[in-house]
C-alpha positions in Angstrom: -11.4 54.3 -15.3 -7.9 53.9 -14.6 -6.8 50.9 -11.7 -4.2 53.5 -10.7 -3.5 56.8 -11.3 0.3 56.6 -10.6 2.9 53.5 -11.4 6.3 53.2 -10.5 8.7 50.6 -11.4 11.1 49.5 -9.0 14.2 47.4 -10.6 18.0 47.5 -11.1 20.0 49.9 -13.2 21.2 47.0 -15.8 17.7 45.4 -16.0 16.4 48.9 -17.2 16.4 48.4 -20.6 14.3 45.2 -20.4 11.3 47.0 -19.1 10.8 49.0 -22.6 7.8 46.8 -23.2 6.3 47.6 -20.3 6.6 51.3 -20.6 5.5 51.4 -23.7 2.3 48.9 -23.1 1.5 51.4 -19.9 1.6 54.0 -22.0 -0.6 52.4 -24.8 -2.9 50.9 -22.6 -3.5 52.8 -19.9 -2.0 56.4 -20.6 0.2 56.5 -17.6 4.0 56.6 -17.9 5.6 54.8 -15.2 8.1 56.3 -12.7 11.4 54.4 -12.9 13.1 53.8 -9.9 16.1 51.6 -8.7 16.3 49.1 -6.2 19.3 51.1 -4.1 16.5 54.3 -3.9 13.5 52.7 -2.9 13.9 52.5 0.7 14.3 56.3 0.8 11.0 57.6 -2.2 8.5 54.5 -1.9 5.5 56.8 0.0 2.3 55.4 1.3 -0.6 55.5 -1.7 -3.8 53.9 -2.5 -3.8 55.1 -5.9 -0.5 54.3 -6.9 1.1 50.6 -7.1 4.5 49.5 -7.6 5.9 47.1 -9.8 8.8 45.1 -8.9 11.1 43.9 -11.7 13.8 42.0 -8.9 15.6 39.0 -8.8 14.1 36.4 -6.0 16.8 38.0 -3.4 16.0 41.7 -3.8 12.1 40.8 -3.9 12.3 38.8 -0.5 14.8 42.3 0.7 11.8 44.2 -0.2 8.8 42.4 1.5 10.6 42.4 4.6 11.6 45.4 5.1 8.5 47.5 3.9 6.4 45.2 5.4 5.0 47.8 8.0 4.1 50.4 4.9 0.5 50.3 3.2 2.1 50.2 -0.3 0.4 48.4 -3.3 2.9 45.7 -5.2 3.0 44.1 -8.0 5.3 41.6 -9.7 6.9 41.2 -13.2 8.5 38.3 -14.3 12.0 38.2 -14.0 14.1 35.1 -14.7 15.8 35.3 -11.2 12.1 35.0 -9.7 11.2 32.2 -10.6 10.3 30.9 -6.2 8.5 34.2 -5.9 6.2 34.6 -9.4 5.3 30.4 -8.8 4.3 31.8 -5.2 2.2 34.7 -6.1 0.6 32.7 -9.7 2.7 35.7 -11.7 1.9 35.2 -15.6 5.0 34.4 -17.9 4.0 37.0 -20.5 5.4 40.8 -19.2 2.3 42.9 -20.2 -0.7 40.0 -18.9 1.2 40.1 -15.8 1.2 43.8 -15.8 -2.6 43.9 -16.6 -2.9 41.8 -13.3 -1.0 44.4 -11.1 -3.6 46.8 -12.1 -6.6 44.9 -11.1 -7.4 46.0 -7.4 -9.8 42.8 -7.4 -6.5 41.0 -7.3 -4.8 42.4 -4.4 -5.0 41.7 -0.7 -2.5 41.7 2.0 0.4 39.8 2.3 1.6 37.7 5.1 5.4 36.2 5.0 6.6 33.1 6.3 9.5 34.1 8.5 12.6 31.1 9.6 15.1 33.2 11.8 13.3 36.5 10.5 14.2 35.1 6.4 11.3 35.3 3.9 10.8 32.1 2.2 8.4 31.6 -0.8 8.6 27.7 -1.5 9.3 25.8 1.8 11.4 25.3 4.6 12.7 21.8 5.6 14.7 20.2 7.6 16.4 16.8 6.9 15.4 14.8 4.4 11.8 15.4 3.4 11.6 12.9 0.3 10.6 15.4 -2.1 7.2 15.6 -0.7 6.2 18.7 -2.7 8.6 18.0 -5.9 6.7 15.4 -7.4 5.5 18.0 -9.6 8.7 19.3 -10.7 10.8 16.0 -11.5 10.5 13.8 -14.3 9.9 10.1 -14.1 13.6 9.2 -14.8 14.7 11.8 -12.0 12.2 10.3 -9.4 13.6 7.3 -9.6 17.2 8.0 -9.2 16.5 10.2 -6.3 14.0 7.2 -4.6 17.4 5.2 -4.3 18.7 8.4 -3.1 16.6 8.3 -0.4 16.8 5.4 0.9 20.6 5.4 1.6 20.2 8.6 3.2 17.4 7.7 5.8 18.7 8.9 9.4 16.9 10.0 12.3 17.8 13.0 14.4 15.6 13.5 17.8 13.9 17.0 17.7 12.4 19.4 19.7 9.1 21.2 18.2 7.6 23.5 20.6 3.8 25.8 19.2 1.9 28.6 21.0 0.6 25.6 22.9 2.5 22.5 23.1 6.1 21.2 23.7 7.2 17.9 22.8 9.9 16.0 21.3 9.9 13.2 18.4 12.5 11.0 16.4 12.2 12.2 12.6 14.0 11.7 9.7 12.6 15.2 8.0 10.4 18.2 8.3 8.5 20.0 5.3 7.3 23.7 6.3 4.8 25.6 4.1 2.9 28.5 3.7 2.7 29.0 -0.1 -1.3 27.8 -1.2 -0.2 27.0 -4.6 2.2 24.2 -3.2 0.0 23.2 -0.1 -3.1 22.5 -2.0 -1.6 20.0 -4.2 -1.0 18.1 -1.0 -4.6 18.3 -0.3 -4.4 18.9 3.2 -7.4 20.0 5.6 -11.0 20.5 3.7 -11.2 23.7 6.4 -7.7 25.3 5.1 -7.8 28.8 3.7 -5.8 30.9 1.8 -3.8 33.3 4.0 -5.2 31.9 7.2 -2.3 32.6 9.2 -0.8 29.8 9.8 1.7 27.4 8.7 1.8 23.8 7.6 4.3 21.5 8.9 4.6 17.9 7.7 6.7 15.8 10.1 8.0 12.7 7.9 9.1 9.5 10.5 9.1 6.3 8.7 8.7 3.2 10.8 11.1 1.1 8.5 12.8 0.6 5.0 9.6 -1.3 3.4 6.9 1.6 5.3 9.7 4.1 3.8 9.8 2.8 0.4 5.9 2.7 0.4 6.0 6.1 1.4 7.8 7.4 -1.4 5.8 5.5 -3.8 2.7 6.8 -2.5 4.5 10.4 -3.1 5.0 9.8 -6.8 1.9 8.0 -7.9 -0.7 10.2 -5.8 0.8 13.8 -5.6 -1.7 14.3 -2.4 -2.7 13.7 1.1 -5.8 13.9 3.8 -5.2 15.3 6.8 -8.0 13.3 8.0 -6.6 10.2 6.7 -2.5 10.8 6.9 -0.5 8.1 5.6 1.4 6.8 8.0 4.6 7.9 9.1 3.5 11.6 8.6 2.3 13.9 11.2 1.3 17.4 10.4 1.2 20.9 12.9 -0.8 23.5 11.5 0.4 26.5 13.9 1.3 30.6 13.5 4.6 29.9 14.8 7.0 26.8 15.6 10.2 26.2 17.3 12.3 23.7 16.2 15.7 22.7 17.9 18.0 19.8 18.9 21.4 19.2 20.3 23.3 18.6 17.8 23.1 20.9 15.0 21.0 19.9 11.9 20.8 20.6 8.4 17.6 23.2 6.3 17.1 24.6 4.0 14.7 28.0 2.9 13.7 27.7 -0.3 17.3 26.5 -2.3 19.4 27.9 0.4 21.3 25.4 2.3 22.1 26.6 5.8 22.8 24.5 9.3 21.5 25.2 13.0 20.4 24.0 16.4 17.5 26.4 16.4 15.5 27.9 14.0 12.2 29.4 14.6 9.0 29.9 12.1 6.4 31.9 12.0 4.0 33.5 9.9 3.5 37.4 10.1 1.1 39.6 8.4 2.1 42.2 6.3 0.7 45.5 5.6 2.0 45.4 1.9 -1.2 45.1 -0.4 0.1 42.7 -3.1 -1.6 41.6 -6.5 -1.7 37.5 -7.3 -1.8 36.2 -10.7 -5.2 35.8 -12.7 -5.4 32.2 -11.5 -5.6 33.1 -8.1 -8.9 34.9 -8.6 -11.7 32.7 -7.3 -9.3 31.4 -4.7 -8.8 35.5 -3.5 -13.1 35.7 -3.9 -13.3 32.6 -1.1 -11.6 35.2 1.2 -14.2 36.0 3.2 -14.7 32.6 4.8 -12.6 32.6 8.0 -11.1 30.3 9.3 -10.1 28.3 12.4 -7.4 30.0 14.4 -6.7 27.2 16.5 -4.0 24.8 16.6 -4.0 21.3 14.8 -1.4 19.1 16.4 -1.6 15.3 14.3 1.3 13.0 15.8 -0.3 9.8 16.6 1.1 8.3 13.6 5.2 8.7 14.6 7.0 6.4 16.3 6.7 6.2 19.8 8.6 4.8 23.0 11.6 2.5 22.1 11.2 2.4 18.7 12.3 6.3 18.1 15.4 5.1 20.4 15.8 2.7 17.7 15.7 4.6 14.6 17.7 7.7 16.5 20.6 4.9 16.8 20.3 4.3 13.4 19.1 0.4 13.6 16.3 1.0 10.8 14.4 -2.6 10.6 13.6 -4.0 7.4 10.2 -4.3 8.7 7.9 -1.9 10.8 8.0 -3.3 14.8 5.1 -3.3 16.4 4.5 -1.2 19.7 5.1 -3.2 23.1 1.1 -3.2 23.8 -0.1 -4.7 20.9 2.6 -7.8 21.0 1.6 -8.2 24.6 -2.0 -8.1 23.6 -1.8 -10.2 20.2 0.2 -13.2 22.3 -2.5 -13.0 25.3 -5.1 -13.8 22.5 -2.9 -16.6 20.8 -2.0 -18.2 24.4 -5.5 -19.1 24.8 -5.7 -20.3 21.0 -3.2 -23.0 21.4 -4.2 -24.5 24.8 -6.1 -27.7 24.4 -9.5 -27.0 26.0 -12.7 -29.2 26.2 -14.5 -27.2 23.5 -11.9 -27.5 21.0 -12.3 -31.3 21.3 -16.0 -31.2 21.1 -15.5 -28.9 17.9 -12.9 -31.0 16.3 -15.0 -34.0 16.7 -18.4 -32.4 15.4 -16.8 -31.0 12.5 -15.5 -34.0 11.5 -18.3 -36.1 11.3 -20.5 -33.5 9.9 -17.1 -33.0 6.9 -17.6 -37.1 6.9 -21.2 -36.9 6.0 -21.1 -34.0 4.2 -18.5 -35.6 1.9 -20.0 -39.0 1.5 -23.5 -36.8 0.4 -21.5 -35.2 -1.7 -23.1 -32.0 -0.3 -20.9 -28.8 -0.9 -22.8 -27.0 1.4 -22.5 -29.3 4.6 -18.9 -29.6 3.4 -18.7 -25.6 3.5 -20.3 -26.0 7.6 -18.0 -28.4 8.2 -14.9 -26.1 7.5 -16.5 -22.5 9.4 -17.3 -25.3 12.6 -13.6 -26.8 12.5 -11.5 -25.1 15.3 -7.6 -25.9 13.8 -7.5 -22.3 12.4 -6.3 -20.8 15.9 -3.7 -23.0 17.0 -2.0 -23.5 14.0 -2.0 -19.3 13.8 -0.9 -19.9 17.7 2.1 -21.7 16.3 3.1 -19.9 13.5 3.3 -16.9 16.3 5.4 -19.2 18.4 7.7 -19.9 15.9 8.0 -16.3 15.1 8.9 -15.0 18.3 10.8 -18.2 19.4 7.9 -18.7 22.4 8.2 -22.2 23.8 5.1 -22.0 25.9 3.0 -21.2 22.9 4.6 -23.8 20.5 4.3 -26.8 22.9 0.7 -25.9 23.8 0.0 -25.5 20.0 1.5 -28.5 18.9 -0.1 -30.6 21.9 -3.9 -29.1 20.7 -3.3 -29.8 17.0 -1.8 -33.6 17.5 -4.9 -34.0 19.5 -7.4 -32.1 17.1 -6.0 -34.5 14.2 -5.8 -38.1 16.0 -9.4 -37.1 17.1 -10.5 -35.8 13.4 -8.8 -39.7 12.2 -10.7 -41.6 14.6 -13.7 -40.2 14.3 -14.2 -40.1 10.5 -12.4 -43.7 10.1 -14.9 -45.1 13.0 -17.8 -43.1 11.1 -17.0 -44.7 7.4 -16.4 -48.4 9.2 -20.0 -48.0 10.3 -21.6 -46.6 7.5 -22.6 -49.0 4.4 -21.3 -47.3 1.6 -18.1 -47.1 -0.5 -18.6 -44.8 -3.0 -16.1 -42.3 -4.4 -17.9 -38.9 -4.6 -16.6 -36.1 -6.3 -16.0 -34.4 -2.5 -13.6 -37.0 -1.9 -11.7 -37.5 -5.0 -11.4 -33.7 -5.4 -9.1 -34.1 -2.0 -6.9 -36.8 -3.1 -4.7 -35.5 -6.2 -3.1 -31.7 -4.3 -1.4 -29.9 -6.3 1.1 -27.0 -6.1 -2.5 -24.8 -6.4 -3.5 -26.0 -3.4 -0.3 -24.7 -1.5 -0.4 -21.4 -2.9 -4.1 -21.4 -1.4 -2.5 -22.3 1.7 0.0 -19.6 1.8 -2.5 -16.5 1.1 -4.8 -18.4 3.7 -2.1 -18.0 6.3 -1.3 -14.7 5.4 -4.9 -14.0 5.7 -5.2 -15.5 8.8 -2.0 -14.0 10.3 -3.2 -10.6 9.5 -6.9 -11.0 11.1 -5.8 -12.1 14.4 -3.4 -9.1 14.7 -5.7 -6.7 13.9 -9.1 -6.8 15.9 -11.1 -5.1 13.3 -10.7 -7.8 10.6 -11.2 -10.8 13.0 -14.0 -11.5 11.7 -12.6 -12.5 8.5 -11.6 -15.5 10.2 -14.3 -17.4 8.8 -13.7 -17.0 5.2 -10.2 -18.1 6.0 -11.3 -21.6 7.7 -13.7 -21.9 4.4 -10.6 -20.8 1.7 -7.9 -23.3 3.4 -10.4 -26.3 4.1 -8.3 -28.4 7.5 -11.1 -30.6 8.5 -12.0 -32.2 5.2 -8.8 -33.1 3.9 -8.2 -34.9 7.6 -12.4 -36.5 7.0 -11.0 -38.1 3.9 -8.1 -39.5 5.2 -10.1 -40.9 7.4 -12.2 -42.6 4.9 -9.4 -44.3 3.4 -8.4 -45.5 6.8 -11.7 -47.0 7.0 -11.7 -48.5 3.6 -8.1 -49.5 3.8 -7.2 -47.6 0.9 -3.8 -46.0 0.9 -3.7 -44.0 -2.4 -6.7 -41.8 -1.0 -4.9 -41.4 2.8 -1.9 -40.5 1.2 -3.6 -37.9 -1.3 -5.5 -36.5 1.3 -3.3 -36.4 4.1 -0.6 -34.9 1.8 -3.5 -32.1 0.7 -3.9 -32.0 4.6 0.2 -31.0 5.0 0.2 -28.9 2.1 -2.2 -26.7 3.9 -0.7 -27.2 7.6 3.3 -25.9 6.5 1.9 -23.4 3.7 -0.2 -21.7 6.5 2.6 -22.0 9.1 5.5 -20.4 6.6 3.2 -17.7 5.4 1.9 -16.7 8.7 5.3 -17.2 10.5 6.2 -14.4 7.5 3.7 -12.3 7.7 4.0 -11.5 11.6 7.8 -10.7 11.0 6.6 -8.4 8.0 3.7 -6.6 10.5 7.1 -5.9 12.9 6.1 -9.0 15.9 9.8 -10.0 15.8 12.9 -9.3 13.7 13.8 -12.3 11.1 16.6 -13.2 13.6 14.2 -14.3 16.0 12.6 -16.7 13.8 14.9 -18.0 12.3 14.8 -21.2 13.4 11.3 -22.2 13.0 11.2 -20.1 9.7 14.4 -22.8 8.6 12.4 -26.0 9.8 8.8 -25.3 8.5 10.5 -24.0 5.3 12.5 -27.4 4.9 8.9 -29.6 5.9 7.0 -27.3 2.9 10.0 -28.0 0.6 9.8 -31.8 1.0 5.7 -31.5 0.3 6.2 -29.4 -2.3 8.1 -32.1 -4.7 4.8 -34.7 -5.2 3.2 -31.0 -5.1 5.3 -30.4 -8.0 4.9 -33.7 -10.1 0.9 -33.6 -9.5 0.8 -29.9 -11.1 2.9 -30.7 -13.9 0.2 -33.7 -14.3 -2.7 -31.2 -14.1 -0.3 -29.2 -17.1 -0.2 -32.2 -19.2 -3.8 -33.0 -18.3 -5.0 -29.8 -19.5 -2.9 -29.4 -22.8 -4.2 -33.2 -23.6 -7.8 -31.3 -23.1 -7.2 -29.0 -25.7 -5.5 -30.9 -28.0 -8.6 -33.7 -27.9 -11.4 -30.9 -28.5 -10.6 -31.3 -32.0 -12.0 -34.9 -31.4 -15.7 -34.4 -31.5 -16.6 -37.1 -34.2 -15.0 -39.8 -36.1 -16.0 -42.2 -39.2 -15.3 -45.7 -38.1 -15.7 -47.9 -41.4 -18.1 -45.3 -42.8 -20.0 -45.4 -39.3 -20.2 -41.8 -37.7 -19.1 -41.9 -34.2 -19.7 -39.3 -31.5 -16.9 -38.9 -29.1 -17.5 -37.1 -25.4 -14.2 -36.6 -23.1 -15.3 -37.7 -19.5 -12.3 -37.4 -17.7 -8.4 -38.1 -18.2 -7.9 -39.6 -15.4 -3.4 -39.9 -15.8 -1.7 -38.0 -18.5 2.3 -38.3 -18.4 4.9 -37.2 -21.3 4.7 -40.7 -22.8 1.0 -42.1 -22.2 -2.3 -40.8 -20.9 -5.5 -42.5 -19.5 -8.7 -41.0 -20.6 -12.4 -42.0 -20.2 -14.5 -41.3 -23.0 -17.9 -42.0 -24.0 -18.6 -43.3 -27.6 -22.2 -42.7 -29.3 -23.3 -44.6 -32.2 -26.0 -45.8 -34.5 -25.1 -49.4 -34.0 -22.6 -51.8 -31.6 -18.7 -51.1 -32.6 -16.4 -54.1 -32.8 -13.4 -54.2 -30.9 -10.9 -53.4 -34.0 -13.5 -50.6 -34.5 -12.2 -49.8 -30.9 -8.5 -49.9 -31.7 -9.1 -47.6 -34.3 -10.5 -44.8 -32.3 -7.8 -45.6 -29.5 -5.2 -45.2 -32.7 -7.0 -41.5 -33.8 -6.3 -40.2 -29.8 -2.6 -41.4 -30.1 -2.0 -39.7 -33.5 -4.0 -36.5 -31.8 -1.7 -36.5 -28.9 1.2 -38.2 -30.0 1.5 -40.9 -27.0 0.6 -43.9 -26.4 -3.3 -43.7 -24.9 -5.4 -46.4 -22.5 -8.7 -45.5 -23.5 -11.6 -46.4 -20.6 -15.2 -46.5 -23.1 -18.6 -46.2 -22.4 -20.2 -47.3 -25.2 -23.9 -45.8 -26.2 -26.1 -46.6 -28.9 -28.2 -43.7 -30.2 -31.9 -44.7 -31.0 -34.5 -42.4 -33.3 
């Protein structure tokens, strides 16, 4: 049974000849022979038919001509692929091949009725926007080396214009550096919009692009390349979306669109969607999308702008002062620096805090209990003002840096007193592994110290990770560095109170830097602002960093003297075999190392026999070696 019992081809005089295929296929296939017209006659012989379809064999121009102005007609249309079409076939899912796409224009399964997004009553297929949209649905079409070159692209041309978008049922106006308006499925699924979006649903899909800054820009575009896609539900930020059957857009000074690849320039354009009574036919891939149809869906409006820039940061970017960083909104500074004020004010319970945590880090550390070590550090209250501070510096806030600085010269003297008092009355002296573990920092410990305060930076300015807090205090350990230091107070030993109290420092100016930075980077103040206690903490964290320094390169030479001496398992000592066990290298420099080992024998080694293991580590690590021995004799 034949699709249609009449076809007509509808092209220009000079692109005649390229239909022969066609005609002859038609012919061959379906026993018809097609009625050629020309695009100057159609407006006068196209007739309303359901049994007849025509074919269009147009350039992109001429096709668009056509839609719109038989638009009102009940005519059945089909495309061909012609290589000025290229907007329109990727639109309607036309087939390459000539004679598959013809075999689609005959199936009526394929067809329903158009609808035609309008700007200023122009048909567009691929998009419209306005400004610079970041390429937001070319990811597709550009190669890797192309993406790149048009990211720097980008960012150079970042401005802001303030526009005026008015729907069916809201007005309002917004600072945005671009505007991407579809109707074309094929191009709007791949964003992956709204789970309840439909094919034809009569309404168009604009994406309003407003980047709070050059780094939330730059992520921005990456996201666009790497992910090809977006959730309504979830919007990255910086992107608000209108789903609406017509929009308004205007400004007062003119600004620059464009509808598909045609550049044009205007203070008012307006959009709409408009159904047409044209039956058209969509490629074969477009079946099961065509068979979903009959679910309808939701007429109304979807209006998602909570994520733009609001208040005095659009003046901002409209004036073309784009900050590095995003800047947070007036309400949450005001709300983050309430909840810091509090944190760095010396109160009664952050003495009785500081000085419970300290003895129970003193004891903990003298049991050489982990755990009571690990209670020690959630108890310990020095996480707040020293996040207090770091917010003071940033913003350049007197008030809070006095009152910050006042709590945590308190919190420590207290922390000293109480574990050096503690250890004076306490009869023991022994060096557990708790303690020595906090006397030999290194440049490890810092770096723990900066991702703590970047941690801890980021919890207390957003609520719904405060809780986080915690595991913070546990990571960055204050309190027991301060308990040990301490200790050697009470024992009078100054290698361990420097160690210790230099482990303490490490963690105090690593945490102050890298929350100092991290506020600036979540937009509480601009790097101008800080500058000055950014410059004096950064100075304080160079000057720990040097011993820092030599104790990790230590730790390096400690650990390549490790694997050179596993090698060193057993040794033949005048035809005696000795067993050899590394126990700790206590020093290890360029030129010399001291190691404790433990030596396991049959029988009791003389001391040459001594010298000539201490000789075998030398040659093994080619420096001169003090060698600390345990001797054991092995009984069977």
């Amino acid at each position: 049974m034949k699709a249609y019992s009449k076809v007509t081809l509808l092209t220009l005089k000079q692109d005649k000849e390229k239909l022969q295929k066609v005609l002859q296929y038609c012919e061959e296939q379906y026993a018809l022979t097609p009625h050629i017209l020309f695009f100057d006659e159609s407006s006068v012989t196209l007739k309303e038919s359901k049994n007849s379809i025509v074919f269009l064999f147009l350039s992109e121009k001429n096709i668009k001509h056509f839609l719109k102005y038989h638009a009102h007609k009940k005519i059945n249309v089909a495309l061909l692929p012609h290589e000025e079409s290229h907007n329109a076939l990727k639109r309607y899912g036309i087939q390459k091949n000539i004679t598959k796409a013809f075999d689609d224009g005959m199936n009526k399964s394929l067809r329903i009725e158009d609808e035609l997004l309008l700007c200023n009553d122009e048909v567009s297929f691929k998009k419209i926007s306005i400004g610079n949209v970041q390429n937001l649905n070319q990811n597709l079409e550009l190669s890797f080396f192309k993406s790149i070159l048009n990211f720097f692209s980008n960012i150079r041309q970042l401005t802001y214009q303030t526009i005026e978008l008015k729907t069916q049922t809201k007005s309002f106006k917004k600072a945005l550096s671009g505007i991407l308006i579809l109707e074309d499925y094929t191009i709007y699924s791949t964003l992956n919009t709204q789970e309840n979006s439909s094919f034809h649903d009569g309404k168009l899909n604009a994406f309003l692009i407003a980047p709070y800054s050059l780094i939330s820009y730059s992520y921005y575009l990456i996201v666009i390349f790497l992910y090809h896609r977006f959730s309504i539900g979830t919007l990255p930020k910086n992107i608000g979306f209108i789903s609406t059957q017509q929009l308004e857009i205007s400004s007062n000074v003119s600004f620059d669109f464009t509808i598909d690849d045609t550049a044009l320039s205007s203070k008012h354009i307006h959009i709409t969607v408009t159904q047409s009574q044209l039956k058209i036919h969509y490629g074969e891939s477009f079946k099961t999308i065509l068979e979903e149809k009959a679910v309808p869906s939701s007429k109304e409006e979807v209006i998602d702008i909570k994520s733009l820039p609001q208040g005095d940061i659009e003046e901002l970017l409209v004036d073309g002062n784009i900050p590095l960083f995003k800047k947070v909104s007036d309400d949450d500074i005001k709300e983050t620096l309430i909840s810091l004020k509090e944190g760095a004010k010396t109160t009664s319970v952050f003495i009785v805090l500081m000085i419970l945590s300290t003895l129970l880090a003193t004891i903990g550390l003298f049991q050489d209990s982990t755990p009571t070590v690990i209670g020690a550090m959630i108890l310990a209250p020095l996480m707040t003002p020293i996040i207090s501070l770091a917010m003071g510096f940033t913003r350049n806030h007197q008030h809070i840096i006095k009152n910050s600085l006042k709590t945590l010269a308190v919190g420590i003297i207290s922390a000293l007193i109480c574990s050096a008092f503690l250890t004076l009355f306490l009869p023991l002296e022994v060096m557990t592994s708790q303690i020595s573990s906090r006397i030999n920092p290194n440049l490890l410990d810092l770096f723990v110290a900066i991702f703590s305060g970047i941690a801890g930076a980021y919890a207390s300015s957003k609520e719904e990770v405060a809780k986080s807090l915690a595991g913070v205090a546990i990571a960055v350990a204050l309190v027991p560095p301060l308990a040990v230091t301490g200790i050697g107070i009470g024992w009078g030993d100054l290698s361990i109170i420097y160690g210790s109290f230099l482990l303490f420092l490490t963690n105090f100016f690593g945490m102050i830097l890298a929350a100092s930075l991290t506020f600036i980077v979540l937009g509480f103040a601009p790097i101008l602002k800080a500058k000055k206690g950014l410059t004096y903490s950064t100075i304080l964290l160079l000057i720990v960093s040097i011993p820092l320094a030599i104790s990790f390169y230590s730790l390096v030479l400690q650990s390549n003297d490790y694997k050179k001496l596993l090698t060193l398992k057993t040794l033949v000592i005048n035809q005696k075999d000795v067993q050899i066990n590394i126990l700790k290298i206590n020093q290890s420099k360029t030129h010399s190392a001291n190691i404790d080992i433990e030596v396991i024998s049959k029988e009791r080694l003389s001391t040459k026999e001594y010298e000539e293991i201490q000789t075998h580590f030398k040659s093994v690590l080619h420096k001169e070696v003090e060698l600390n021995i345990l001797p054991k004799i092995m009984i069977k």
